[in-house]
C-alpha atoms as one frame of an Amber mdcrd trajectory, in Angstrom:
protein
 -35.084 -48.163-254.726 -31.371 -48.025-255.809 -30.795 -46.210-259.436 -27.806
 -47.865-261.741 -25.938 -44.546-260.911 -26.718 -42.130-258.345 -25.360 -38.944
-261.000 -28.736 -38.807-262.700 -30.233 -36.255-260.303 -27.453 -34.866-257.618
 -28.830 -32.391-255.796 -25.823 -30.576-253.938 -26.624 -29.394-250.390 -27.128
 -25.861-249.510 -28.454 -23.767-247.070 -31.418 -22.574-248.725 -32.544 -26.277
-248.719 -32.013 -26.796-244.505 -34.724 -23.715-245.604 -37.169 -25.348-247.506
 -36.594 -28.792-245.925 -37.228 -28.106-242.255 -39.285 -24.738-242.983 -41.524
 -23.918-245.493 -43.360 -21.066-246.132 -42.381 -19.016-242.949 -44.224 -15.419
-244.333 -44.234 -12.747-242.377 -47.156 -10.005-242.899 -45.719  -6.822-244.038
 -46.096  -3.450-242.487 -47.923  -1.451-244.143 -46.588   2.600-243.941 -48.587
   4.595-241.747 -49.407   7.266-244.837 -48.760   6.999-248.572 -47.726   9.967
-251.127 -49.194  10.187-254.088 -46.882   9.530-256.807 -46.734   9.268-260.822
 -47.606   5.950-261.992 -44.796   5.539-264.469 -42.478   7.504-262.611 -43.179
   5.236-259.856 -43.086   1.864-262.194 -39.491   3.341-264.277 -38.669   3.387
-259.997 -40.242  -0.167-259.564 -37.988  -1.851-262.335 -34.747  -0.130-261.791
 -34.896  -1.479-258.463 -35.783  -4.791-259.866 -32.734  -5.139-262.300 -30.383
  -3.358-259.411 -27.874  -6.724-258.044 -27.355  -4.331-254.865 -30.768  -3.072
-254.286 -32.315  -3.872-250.897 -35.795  -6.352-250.608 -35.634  -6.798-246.913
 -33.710  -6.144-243.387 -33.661  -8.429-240.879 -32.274  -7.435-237.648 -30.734
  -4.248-239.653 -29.079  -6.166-241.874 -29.965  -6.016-245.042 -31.200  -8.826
-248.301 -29.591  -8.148-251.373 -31.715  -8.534-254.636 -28.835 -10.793-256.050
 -29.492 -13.357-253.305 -33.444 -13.549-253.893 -32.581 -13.747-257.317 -30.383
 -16.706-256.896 -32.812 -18.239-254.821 -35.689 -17.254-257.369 -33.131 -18.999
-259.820 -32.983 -22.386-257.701 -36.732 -22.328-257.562 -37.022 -22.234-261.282
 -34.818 -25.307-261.185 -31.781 -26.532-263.536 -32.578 -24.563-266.634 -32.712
 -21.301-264.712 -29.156 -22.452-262.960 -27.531 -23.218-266.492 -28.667 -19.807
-267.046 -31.601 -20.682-269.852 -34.230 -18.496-270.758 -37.019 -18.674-268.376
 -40.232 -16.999-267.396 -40.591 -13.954-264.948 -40.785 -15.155-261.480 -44.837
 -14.461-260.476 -46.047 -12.231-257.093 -45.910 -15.638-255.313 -43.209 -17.045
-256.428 -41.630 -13.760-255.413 -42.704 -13.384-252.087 -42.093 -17.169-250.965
 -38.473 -16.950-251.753 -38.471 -13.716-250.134 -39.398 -15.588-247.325 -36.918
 -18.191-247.766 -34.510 -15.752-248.005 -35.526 -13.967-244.381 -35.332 -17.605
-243.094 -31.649 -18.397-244.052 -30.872 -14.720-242.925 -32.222 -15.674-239.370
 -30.747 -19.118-239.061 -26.909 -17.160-240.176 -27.514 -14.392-237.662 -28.120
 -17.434-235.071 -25.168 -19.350-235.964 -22.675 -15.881-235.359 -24.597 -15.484
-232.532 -23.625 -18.427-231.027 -19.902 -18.950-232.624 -21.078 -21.710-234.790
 -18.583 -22.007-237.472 -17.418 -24.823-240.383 -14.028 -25.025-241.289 -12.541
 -25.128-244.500 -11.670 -28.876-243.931 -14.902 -29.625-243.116 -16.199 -28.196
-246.372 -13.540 -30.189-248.759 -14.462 -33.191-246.756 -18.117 -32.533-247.815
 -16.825 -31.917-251.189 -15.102 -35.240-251.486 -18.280 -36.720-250.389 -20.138
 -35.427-253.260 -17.577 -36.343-255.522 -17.835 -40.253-254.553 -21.285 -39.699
-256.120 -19.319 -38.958-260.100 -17.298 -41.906-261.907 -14.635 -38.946-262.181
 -14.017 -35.512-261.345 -14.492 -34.530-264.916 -18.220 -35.273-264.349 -18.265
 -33.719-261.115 -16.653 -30.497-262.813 -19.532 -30.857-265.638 -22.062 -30.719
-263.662 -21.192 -27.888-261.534 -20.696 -25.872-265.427 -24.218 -27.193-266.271
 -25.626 -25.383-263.296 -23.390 -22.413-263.785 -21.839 -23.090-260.222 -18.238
 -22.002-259.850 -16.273 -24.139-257.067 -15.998 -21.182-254.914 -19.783 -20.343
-254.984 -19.808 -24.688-253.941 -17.836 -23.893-251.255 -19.713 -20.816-249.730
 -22.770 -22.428-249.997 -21.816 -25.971-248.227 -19.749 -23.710-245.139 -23.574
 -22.046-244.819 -25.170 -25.509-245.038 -22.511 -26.766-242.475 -22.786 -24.117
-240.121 -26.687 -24.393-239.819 -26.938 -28.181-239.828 -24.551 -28.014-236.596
 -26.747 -25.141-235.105 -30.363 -27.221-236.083 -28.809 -30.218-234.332 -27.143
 -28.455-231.757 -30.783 -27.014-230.901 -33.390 -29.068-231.946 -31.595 -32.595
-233.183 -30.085 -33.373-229.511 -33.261 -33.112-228.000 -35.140 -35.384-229.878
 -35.599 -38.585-228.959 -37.124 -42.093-230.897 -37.913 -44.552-228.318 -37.394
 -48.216-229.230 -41.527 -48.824-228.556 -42.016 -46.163-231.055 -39.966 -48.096
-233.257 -41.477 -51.349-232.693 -45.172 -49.926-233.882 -44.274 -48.449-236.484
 -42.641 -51.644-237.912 -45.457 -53.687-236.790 -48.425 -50.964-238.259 -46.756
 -50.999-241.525 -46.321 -54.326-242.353 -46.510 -53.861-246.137 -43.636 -51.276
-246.292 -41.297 -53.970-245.394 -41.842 -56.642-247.836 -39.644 -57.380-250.706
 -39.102 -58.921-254.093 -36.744 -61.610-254.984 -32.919 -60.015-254.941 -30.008
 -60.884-255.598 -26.562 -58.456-254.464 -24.309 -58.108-257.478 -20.771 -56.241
-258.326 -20.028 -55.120-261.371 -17.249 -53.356-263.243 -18.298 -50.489-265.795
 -16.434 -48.918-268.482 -18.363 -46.267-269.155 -19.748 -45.117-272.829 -21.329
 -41.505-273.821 -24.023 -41.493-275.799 -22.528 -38.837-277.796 -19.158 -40.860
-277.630 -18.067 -41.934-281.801 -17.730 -45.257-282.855 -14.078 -45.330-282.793
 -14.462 -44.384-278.883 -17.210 -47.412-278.322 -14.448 -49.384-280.136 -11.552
 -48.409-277.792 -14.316 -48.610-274.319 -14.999 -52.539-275.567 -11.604 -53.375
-275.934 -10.760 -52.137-272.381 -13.368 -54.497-271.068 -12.328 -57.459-273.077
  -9.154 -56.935-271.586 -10.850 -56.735-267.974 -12.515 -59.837-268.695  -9.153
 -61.992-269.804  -7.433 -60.702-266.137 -10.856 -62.307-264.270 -10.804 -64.959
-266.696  -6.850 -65.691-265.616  -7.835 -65.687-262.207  -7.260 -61.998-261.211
  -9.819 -60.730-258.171 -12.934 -59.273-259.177 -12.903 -56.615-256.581  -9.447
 -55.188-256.845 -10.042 -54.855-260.795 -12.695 -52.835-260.017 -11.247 -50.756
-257.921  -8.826 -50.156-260.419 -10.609 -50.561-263.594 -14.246 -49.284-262.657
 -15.903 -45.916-264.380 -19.079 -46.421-261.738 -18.636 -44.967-258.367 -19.040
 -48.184-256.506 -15.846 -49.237-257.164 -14.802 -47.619-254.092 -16.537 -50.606
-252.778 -14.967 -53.369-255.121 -17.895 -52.983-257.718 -20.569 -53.778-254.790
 -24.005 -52.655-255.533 -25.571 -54.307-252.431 -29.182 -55.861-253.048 -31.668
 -55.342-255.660 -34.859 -55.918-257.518 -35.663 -57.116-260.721 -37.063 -53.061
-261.126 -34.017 -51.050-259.792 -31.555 -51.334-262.894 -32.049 -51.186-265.843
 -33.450 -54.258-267.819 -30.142 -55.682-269.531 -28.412 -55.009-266.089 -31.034
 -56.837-264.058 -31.311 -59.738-266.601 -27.871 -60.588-266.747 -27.743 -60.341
-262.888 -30.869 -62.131-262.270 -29.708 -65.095-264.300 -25.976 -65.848-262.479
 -26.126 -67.959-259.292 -23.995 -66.635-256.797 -20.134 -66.419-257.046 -21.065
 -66.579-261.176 -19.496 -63.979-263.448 -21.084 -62.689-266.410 -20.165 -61.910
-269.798 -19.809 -58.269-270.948 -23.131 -56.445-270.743 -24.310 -53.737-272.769
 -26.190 -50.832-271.437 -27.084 -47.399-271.820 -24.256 -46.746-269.503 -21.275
 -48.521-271.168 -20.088 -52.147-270.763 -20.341 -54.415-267.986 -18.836 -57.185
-266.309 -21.496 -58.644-263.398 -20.695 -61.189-260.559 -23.633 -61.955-258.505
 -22.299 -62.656-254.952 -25.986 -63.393-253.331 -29.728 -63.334-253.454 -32.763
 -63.181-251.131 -35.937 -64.945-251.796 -39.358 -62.808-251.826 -40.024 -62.190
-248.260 -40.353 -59.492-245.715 -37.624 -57.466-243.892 -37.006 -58.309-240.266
 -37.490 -55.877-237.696 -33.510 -55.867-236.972 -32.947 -55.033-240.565 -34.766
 -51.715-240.597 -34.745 -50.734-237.112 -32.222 -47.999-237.695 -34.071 -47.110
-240.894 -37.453 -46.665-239.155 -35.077 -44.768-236.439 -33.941 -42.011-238.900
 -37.137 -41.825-240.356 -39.276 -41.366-237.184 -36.556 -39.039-235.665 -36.658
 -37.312-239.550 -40.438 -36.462-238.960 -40.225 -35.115-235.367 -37.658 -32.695
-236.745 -39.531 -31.410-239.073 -41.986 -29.781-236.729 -39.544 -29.418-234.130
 -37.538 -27.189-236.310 -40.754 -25.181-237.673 -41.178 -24.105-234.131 -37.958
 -23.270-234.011 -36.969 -21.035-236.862 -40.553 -19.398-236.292 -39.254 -18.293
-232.426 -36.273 -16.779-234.016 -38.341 -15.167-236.654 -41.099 -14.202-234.205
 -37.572 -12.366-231.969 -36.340 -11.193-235.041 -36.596  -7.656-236.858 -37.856
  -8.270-239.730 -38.854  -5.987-242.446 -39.891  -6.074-246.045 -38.951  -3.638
-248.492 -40.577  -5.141-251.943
């Protein structure tokens, strides 16, 4: 269901999620040591934490090579989620917590070894290209640039992680994605065994122009933000095109589209937003709209009666999804072969 911007909850790609998407909870049983010393208990816990708090200490080797504790804490940190990131206080990581990204850790490890192994590499283009892809999803590149802050992700530590990301998505399709296969039967049943999955609402497809307003933004800034779309609306009102002012004019990232926000429910915006659209007939403009998100300008340009989805319309959604699912355990059996081949041992 589409969101009235698609900032509220980016999630930037990495390699540690190829990890937890395709394969989770890959643990591999430790070895115990064939005899133990006796030691001093708080000799051996003052040991314990030093090698806890040490950025260089070693939690694992895999083929040799070893895990730093820096990158199980980073992935400990993702785990935690965005107030870990921004670099709030949060609580100790527990035993399992612990040993799954441990694991998560041995399974990126793997997958990189594979990828050298085989030459796979991402070029620096390919990773700005990426980049500019995310940024699409930001009215600006202030935004952008906040975010990253708010997760205490420098732009260098961005690009590391998407050339990682990169490198393995070409090695999981060069291995696993080629060779699976959605037949157009397979298609067809799933469509016709899921009948209720497919029906729809009324909708109507609407543009709109935005000038955005912060909710920390002072009066004298809402002021300035209304005037600018006053003055929008006199250049539509004087006959200007709708799509090239929002190209121009347009905080919200569809106006790399001309302001098109394709079609919608009455649900998927929020309620001023879907009013005002819900009420224009197509090719009708709206006034200015307030929202949460600023000022609007709306121009419905169609709309779809309650109904149900033809089977043309979704095949290549029902595609993705079935070919999406076969991954998944295609994958799993995958990374667990190179595991299983692997070295792996666990020093924590």
């Amino acid at each position: 269901m589409k969101k009235m911007y698609p900032i509220g909850r980016m999630v930037l790609a990495t390699a540690l999620l190829v990890a937890l998407a395709f394969a989770p909870g890959f643990a591999q049983d430790k070895k115990a040591d064939a005899a133990k010393t006796k030691s001093n208990p708080a000799k051996k816990e003052t040991a314990a934490k030093a090698k806890a708090s040490d950025p260089n200490a070693k939690v694992a080797l895999v083929n040799g090579k070893p895990i730093l504790r820096s990158e199980l804490d980073g992935i400990l940190n993702n785990m935690k989620g965005p107030q870990a990131m921004g670099g709030a206080a949060a609580e100790a990581p527990t035993k399992e917590m612990q040993d799954q990204a441990l694991d998560h850790a041995i399974t990126l490890a793997v997958l990189k070894q594979e990828c050298a192994k085989q030459h796979i590499e991402t070029t620096d283009a390919e990773v700005d290209e990426r980049i500019q892809q995310i940024k699409k999803n930001f009215p600006s590149d202030k935004d952008f640039d906040a975010m990253l802050q708010k997760i205490n992700l420098t732009q260098q530590k961005l690009k590391e992680n998407l050339k990682t990301d990169l490198t393995i998505r070409k090695l999981i399709d060069k291995e696993v994605g080629s060779k699976v296969a959605v037949s157009d039967e397979e298609i067809k049943s799933y469509y016709d065994s899921h009948p209720d999955q497919f029906k729809h609402a009324e909708q109507v497809r609407a543009s709109h122009i935005l000038v955005k307003v912060g909710p920390n933004d002072t009066p004298e800034q809402k002021a300035e933000a209304h005037k600018k779309i006053e003055e929008i609306q006199k250049k539509l009102q004087g006959g200007e095109d709708f799509a090239t002012l929002a190209k121009e004019q347009s905080d919200c990232p569809s106006k790399a589209k001309g302001g098109d926000l394709g079609f919608f429910d009455k649900n998927a915006m929020v309620k001023p937003f879907s009013d005002a659209a819900f009420a224009l007939k197509p090719g009708e403009t709206s006034g200015i709209v307030e929202t949460q998100f600023g000022y609007h300008i709306i121009k419905q340009t169609d709309k779809k009666p309650e109904g149900t989805q033809t089977f043309d319309e979704v095949k290549e959604d029902i595609a993705r999804h079935l070919k999406q699912t076969k991954m998944q355990a295609e994958v799993k059996t995958y990374i667990d072969g190179l595991k299983k081949n692997a070295k792996i041992e666990k020093l924590i």
